[in-house]
C-alpha positions as CSV (number, residue, x, y, z in Angstrom):
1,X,-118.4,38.0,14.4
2,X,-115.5,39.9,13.0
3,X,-111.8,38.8,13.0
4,X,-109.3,39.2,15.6
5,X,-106.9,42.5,14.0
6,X,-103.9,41.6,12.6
7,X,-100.5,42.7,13.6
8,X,-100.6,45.3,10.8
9,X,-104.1,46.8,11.5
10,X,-103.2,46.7,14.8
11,X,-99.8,48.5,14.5
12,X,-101.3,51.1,12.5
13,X,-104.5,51.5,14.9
14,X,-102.1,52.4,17.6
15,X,-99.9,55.1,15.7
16,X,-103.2,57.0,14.8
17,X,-104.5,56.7,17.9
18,X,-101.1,58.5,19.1
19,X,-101.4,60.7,16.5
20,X,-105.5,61.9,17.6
21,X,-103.6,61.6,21.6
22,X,-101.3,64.6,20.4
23,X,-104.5,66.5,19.7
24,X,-104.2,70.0,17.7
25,X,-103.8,70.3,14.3
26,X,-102.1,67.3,13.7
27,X,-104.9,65.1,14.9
28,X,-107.5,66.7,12.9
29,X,-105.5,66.0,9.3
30,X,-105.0,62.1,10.7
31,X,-107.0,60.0,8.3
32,X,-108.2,55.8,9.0
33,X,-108.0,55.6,5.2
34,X,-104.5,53.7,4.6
35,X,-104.9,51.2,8.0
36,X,-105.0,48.6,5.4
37,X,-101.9,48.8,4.6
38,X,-100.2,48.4,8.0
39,X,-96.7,49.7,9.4
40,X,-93.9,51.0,6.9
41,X,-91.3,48.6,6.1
42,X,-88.9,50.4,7.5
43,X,-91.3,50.5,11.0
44,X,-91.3,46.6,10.8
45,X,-87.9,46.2,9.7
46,X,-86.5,48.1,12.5
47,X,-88.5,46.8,14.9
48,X,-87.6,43.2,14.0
49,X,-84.2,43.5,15.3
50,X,-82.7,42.6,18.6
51,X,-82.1,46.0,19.4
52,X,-86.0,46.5,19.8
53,X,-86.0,43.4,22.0
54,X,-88.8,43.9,24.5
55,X,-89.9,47.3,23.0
56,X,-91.1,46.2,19.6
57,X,-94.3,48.1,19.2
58,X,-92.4,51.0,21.1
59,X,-89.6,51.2,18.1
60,X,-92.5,50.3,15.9
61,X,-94.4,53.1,16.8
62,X,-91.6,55.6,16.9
63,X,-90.0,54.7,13.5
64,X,-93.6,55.0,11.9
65,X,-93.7,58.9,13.4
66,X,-90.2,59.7,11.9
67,X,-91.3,57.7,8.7
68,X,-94.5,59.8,8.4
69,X,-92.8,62.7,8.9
70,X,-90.3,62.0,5.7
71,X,-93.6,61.3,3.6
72,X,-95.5,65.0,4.8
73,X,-91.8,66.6,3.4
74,X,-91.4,64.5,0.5
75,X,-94.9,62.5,-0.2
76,X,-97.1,60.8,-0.7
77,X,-98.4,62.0,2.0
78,X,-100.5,58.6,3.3
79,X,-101.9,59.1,7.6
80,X,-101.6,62.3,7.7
81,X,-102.9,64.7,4.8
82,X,-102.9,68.0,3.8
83,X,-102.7,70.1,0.7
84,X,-100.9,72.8,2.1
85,X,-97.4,72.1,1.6
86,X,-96.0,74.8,4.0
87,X,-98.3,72.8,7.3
88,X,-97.0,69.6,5.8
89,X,-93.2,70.3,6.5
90,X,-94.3,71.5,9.7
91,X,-96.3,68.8,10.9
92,X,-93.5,66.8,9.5
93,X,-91.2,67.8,11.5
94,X,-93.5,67.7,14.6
95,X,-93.6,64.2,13.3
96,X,-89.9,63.8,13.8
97,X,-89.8,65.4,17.4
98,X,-92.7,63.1,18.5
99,X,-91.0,59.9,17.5
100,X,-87.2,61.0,18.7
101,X,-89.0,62.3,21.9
102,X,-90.0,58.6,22.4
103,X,-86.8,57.1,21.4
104,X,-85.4,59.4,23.9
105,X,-87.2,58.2,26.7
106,X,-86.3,54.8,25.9
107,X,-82.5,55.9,26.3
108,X,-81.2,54.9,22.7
109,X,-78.9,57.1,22.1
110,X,-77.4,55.3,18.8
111,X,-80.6,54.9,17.6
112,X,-81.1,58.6,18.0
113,X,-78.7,59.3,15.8
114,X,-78.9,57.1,13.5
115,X,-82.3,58.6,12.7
116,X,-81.2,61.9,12.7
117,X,-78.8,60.9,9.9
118,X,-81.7,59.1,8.0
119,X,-83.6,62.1,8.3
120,X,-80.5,64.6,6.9
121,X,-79.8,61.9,4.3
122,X,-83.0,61.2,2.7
123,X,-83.2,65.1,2.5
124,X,-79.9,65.5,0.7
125,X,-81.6,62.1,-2.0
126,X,-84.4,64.5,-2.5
127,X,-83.0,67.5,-3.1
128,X,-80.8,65.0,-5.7
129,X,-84.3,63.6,-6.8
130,X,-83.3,60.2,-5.8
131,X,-86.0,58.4,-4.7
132,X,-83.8,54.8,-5.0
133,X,-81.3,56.8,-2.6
134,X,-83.9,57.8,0.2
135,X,-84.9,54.3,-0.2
136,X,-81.9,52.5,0.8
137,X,-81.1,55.0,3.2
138,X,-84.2,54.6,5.2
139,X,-84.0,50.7,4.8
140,X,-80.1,51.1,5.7
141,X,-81.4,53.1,8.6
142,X,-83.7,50.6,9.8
143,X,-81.6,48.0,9.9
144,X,-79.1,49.7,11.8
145,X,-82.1,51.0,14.3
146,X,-82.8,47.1,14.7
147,X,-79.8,45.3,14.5
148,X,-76.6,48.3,15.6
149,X,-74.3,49.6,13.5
150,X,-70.5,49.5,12.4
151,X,-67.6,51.0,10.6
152,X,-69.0,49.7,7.2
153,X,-72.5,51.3,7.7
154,X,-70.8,54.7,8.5
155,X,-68.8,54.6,5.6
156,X,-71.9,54.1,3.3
157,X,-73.3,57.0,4.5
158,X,-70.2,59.1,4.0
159,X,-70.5,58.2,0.2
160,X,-74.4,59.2,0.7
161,X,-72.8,62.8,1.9
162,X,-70.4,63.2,-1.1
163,X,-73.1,62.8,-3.4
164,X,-71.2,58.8,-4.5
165,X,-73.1,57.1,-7.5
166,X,-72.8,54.0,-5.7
167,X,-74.2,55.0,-1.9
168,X,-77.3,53.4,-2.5
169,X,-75.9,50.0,-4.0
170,X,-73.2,50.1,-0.6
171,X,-76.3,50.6,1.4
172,X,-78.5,48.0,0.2
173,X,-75.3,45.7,0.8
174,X,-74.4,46.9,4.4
175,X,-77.7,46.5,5.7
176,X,-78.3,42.9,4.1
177,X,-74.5,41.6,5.5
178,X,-75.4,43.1,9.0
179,X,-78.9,41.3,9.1
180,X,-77.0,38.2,8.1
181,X,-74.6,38.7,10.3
182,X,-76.1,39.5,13.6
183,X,-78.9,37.2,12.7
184,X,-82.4,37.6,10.8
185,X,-84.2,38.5,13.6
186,X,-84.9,38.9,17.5
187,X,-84.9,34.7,17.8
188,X,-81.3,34.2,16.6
189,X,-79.7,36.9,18.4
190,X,-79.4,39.1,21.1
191,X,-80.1,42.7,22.3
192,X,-77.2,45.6,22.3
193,X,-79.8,48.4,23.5
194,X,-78.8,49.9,27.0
């Protein structure tokens, strides 16, 4: 008799299982290999929040599309593989419409663009071969996906735009105040989402 799936192998089963749902190209390069390791932190984290309310494996899901995405641009690649780089920024940008076409239909529009900053963002830490940067900016990200946003989150990012030695460390410290703030999770506070 085998086990009951954990949350994690679960998660994951469900995003490939999108992923083989979209069919084309994108299905065929979608790989069981890393189900192990479940969801991306910044899935979970986001879809811990009170935002995500009601629609956790929804944001879950969606977050993990966007977060795929970033790793087919910038690696290593881990669901969905291929060695040509030139598909892998296309598929990874497919990536990116699948999982804002699903925030979309949920009608969070913050959350929207918060992601589409993540995703400019992380590109600009790249391109500065910052991998600490992309890191706080997707975790930043995430916590603003799960728990909202405010004038001290917006300002981070600003010093993310003008290339600021210390965005990442104003980040890091944003995102841990707001999760203090508006509580830890979905049982100590509640939901902002329209």
């Amino acid at each position: 008799m085998s086990a009951a799936p954990t949350h994690a192998s679960g998660a994951m089963a469900t995003f490939v299982a999108a992923l083989r749902a979209e069919g084309g190209t994108i299905a065929e390069l979608t790989t069981d290999q890393r189900l192990a390791s479940g969801p991306s932190e910044p899935a979970r984290l986001a879809a811990s929040g009170p935002r995500a309310q009601g629609l956790e494996a929804e944001y879950e899901l969606l977050v993990e599309m966007i977060f795929e995405g970033c790793r087919l641009h910038y690696g290593p690649q881990r669901v969905v593989r291929t060695a040509d780089h030139d598909l892998a920024l296309l598929l990874g940008d497919q990536l990116y419409a699948m999982g804002l076409a699903r925030l979309a239909r949920i009608g969070d529009l913050e959350a929207i663009g918060e992601l589409a900053d993540v995703i400019s963002l992380v590109a600009q830490a790249h391109v500065a071969r910052d991998r600490e940067l992309a890191d706080a900016v997707w975790n930043a990200g995430a916590v603003a996906i799960g728990w909202g946003t405010d004038v001290r989150h917006a300002e981070a990012k600003e010093l993310v735009r003008t290339g600021d030695p210390g965005a990442a460390a104003a980040l890091r410290i944003v995102a841990a105040e707001r999760r203090v703030k508006n509580g830890q999770d979905r049982r100590t506070a509640s939901p902002t989402r329209p």
